[in-house]
C-alpha positions as CSV (number, residue, x, y, z in Angstrom):
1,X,89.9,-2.3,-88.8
2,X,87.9,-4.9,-86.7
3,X,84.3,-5.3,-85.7
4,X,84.6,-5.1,-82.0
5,X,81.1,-7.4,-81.6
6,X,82.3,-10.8,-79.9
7,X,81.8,-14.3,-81.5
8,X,79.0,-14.6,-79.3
9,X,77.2,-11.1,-80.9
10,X,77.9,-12.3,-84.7
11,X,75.5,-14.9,-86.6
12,X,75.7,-18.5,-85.5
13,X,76.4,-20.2,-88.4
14,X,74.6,-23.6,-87.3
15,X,71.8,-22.1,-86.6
16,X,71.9,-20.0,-89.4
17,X,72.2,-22.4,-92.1
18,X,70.2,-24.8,-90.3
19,X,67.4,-22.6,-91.6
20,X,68.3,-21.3,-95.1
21,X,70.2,-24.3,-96.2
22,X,73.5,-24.9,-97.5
23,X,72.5,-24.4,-100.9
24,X,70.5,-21.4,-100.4
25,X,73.7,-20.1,-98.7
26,X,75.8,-21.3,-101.6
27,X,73.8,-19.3,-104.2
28,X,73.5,-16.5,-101.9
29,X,77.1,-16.6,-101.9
30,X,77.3,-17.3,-105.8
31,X,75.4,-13.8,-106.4
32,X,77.2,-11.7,-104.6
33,X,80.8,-12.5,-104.8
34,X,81.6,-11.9,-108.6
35,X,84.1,-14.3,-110.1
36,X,83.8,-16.8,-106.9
37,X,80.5,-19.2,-108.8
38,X,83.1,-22.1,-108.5
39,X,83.7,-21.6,-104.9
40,X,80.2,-22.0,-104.1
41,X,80.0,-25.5,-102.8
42,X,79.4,-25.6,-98.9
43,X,82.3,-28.1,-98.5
44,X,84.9,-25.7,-100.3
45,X,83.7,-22.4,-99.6
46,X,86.4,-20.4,-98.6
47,X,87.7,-16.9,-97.6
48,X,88.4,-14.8,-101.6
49,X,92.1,-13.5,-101.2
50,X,90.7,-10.2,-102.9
51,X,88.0,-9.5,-100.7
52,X,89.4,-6.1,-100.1
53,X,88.8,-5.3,-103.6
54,X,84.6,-5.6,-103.3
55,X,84.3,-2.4,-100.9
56,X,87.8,-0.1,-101.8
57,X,90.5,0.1,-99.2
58,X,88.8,-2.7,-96.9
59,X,91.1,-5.3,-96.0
60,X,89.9,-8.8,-95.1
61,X,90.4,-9.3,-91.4
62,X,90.1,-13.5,-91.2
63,X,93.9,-13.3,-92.3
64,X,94.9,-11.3,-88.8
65,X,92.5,-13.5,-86.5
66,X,92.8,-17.1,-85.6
67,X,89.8,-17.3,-83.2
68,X,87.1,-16.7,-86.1
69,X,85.4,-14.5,-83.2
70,X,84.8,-11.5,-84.9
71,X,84.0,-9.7,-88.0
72,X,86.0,-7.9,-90.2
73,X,85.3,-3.8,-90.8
74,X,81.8,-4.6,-89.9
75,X,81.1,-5.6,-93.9
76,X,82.7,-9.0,-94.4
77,X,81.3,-11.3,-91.7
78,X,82.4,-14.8,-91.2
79,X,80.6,-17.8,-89.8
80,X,82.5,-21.1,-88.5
81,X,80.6,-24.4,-90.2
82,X,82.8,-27.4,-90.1
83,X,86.1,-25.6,-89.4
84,X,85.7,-23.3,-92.2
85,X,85.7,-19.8,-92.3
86,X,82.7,-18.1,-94.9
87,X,82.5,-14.7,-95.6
88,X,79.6,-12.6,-96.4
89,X,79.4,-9.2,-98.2
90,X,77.3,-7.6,-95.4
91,X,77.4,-3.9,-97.1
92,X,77.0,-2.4,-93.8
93,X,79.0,0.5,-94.5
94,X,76.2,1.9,-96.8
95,X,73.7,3.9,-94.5
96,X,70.5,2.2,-94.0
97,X,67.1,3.3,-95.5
98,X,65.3,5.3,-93.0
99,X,61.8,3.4,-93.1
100,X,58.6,6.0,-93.4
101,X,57.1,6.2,-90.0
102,X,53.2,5.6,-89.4
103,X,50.6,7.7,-89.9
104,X,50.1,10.7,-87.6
105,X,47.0,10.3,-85.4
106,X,44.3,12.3,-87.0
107,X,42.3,13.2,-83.4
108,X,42.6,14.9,-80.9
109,X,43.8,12.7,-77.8
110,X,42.3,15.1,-74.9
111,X,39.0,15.4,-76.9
112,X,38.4,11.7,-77.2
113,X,39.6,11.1,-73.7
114,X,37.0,13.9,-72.9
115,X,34.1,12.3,-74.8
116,X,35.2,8.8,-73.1
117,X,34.6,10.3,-69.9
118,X,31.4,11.3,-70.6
119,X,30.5,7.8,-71.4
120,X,32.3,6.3,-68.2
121,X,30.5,9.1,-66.0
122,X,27.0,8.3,-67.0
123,X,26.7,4.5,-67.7
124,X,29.7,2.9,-65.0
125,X,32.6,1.3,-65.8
126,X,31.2,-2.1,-66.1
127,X,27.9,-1.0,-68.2
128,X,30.5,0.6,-70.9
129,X,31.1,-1.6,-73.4
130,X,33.7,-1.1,-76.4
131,X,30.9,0.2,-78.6
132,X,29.7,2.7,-76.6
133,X,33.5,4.1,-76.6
134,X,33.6,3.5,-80.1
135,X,30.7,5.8,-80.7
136,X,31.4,8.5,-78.3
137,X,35.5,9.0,-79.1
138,X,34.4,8.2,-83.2
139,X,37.4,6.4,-83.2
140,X,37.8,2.9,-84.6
141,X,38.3,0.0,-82.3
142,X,42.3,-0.2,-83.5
143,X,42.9,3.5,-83.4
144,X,41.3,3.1,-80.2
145,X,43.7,0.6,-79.2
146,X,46.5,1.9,-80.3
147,X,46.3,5.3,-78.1
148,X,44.8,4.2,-75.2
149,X,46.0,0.2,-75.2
150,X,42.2,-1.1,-73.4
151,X,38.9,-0.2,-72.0
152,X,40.8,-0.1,-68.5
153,X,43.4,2.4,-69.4
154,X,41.4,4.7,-71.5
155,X,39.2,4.8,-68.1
156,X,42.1,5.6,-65.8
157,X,42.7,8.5,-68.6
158,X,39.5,10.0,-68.2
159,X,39.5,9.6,-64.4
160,X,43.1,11.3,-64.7
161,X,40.8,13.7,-66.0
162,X,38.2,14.6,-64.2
163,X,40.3,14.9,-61.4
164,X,42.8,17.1,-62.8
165,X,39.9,19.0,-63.5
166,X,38.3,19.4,-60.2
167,X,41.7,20.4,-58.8
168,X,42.8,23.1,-61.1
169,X,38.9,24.2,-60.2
170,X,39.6,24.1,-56.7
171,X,42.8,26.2,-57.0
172,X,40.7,29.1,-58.6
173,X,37.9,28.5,-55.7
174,X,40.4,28.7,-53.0
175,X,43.4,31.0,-54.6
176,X,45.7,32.1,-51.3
177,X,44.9,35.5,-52.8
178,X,41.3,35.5,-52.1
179,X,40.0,36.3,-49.0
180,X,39.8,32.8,-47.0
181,X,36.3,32.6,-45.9
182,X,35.3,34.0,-49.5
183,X,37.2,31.5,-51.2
184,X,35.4,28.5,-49.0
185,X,32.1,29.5,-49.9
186,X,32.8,29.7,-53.5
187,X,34.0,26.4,-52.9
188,X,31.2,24.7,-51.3
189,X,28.7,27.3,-53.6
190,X,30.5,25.3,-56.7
191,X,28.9,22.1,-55.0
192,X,25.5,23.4,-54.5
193,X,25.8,24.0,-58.1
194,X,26.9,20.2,-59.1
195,X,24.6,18.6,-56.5
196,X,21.3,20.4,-57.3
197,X,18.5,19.5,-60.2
198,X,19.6,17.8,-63.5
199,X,23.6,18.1,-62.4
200,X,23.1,16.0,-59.0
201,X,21.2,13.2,-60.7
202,X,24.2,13.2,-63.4
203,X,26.2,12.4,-60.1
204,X,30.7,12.3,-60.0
205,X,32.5,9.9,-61.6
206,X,34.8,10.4,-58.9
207,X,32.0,9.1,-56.3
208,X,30.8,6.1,-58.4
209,X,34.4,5.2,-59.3
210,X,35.0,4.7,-55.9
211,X,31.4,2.8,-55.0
212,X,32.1,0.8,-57.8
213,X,35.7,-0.1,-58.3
214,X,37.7,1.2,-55.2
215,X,37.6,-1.6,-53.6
216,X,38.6,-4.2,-56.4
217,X,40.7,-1.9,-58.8
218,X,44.3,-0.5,-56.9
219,X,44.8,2.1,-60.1
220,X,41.2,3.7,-59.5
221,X,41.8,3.1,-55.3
222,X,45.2,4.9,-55.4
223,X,43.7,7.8,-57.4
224,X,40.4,8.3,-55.4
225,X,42.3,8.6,-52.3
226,X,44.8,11.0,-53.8
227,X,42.4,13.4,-54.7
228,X,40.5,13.2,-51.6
229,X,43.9,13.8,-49.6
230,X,44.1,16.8,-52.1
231,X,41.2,18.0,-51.2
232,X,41.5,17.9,-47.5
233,X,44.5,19.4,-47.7
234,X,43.6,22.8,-50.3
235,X,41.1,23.4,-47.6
236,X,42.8,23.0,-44.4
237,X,45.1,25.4,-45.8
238,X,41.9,27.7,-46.3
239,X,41.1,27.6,-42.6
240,X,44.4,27.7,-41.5
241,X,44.3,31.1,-43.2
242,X,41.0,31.4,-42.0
243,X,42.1,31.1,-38.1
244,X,45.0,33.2,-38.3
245,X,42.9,35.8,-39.6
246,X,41.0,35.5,-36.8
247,X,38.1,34.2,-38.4
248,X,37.6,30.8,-37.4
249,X,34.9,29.8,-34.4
250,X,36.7,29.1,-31.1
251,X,38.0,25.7,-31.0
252,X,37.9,24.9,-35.0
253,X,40.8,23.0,-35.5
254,X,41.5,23.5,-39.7
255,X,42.4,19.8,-40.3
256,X,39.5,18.5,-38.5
257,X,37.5,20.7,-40.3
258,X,39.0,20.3,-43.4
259,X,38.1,16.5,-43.0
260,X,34.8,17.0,-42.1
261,X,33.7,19.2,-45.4
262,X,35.5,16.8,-47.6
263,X,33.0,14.1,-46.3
264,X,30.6,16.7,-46.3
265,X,30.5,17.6,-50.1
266,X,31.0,14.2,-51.0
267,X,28.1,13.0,-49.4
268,X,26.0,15.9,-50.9
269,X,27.3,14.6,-54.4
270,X,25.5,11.4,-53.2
271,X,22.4,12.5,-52.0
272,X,22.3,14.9,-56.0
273,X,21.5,12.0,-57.2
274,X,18.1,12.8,-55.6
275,X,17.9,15.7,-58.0
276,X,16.9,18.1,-54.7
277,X,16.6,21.7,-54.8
278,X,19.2,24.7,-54.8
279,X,17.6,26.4,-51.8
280,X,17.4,23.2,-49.9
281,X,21.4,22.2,-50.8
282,X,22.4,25.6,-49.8
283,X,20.4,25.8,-46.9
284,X,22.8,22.9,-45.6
285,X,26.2,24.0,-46.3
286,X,25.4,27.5,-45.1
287,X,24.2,25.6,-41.4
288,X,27.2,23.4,-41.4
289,X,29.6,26.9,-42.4
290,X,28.3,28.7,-39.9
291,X,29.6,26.1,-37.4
292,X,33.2,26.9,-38.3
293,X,33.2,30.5,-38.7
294,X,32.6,33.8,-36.6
């Protein structure tokens, strides 16, 4: 039975030696072939003629080969040195020890991605400093590393996030199943809510992401403009349903219109940070509704 690995796949024996030394390979040797201790010099080492005997019913291979390119049943493995052939008891027919794998994480990855967030959303990606994530996820800096890999990825996570969030929001908001007109206003009612008081001046991380890294960052660019594109395109399918129920004002095209509210509610996350009032938030989107609708 022959090891089907090339020469080129088994050990280099120059190399190998190179770095454990002739007589650390002659001792190795010495040890492990019983009955060979006078064999053991590197200039006479040489192939046992009972080396089928160390593992029952395996037959030395060197005497069917010629080319010293291969190794014999995978547990006897020669290496050329100086035109001679040495053998090594490689016991690789005994199955290896499985080694114990690491520790399970003991946190919860969405929660500290969650808590992450948090610190992202109110400080800015550049005021956050490891610490502050530290703190927040209650994670040590190398369990921190070790799930998340660096500030930058753990912020891509929460941003992942966040906009997972306000989609699988939207989707309730504007359910086909919903009456279309009823399912815009809850819609733009949910950003009267997140633009008004103590939420506006919180702001969207999705809004400072965008002032702040957009521009530099491709990751955080390529995901701003997917959700916006998202966005657009849940509510043009609103007013599209909107139209053909005969609801729509004449001349309201739904992807025009679409692309105006998305700039709309965007721009009222901006101006939350002014903290104004419900009545005066709702006030606006119920002016700029009316414009679209009968």
């Amino acid at each position: 039975m022959i090891c089907p690995t090339t020469e080129a796949e088994c050990f280099s024996c120059e190399d190998w030696t190179s770095q454990i030394g002739l007589k650390s390979l002659a001792n190795f040797l010495s040890a492990v072939i019983p009955g060979h201790r006078e064999a053991m010099s590197p200039e006479s080492i040489s192939p046992p003629a009972h080396a089928d005997q160390w593992i029952p019913g395996l037959r030395a291979s060197h005497a069917s080969r010629n080319d010293g390119g291969v190794c014999g049943a995978l547990a006897i493995c020669h290496l050329r040195f100086k035109d001679r052939l040495v053998y090594i008891l490689a016991m690789s027919h005994q199955t290896p020890a499985q080694l114990p794998r690491g520790r399970p994480r003991s946190f919860d990855m969405e929660t500290a991605v969650e808590r992450a967030m948090g610190v992202f959303w109110s400080r800015g990606y550049h005021a956050t400093a490891l610490p502050d994530l530290l703190r927040a996820t209650k994670l040590s800096r190398g369990s921190l590393y070790a799930a998340f890999g660096d500030k930058h990825s753990l912020f891509l996570r929460a941003l992942d996030r966040y906009i997972a969030d306000a989609l699988t929001r939207m989707d309730i908001e504007l359910d086909p199943r919903r009456e279309p007109i009823d399912g815009l206003r809850a819609y733009l009612d949910g950003y009267i809510d997140r633009t008004s008081g103590a939420n506006g001046r919180r702001g969207c991380l999705l809004v400072a992401a965008a002032m702040e890294l957009a521009g530099q960052d491709a990751e955080v660019g390529r995901r701003i403009a997917s959700f916006f594109k998202a966005m657009e395109a849940r509510v043009a399918d609103a007013l599209s349903r909107a139209k053909a129920a005969g609801k729509l004002a004449d001349g309201v095209e739904p992807s025009s219109a679409a692309r105006i509210l998305v700039c709309f509610v965007e721009g009222l996350r901006v101006v939350g940070k002014t903290a104004p009032a419900r009545i005066t938030s709702q006030a606006t989107v119920d002016a700029l509704l009316d414009r679209f609708i009968k």
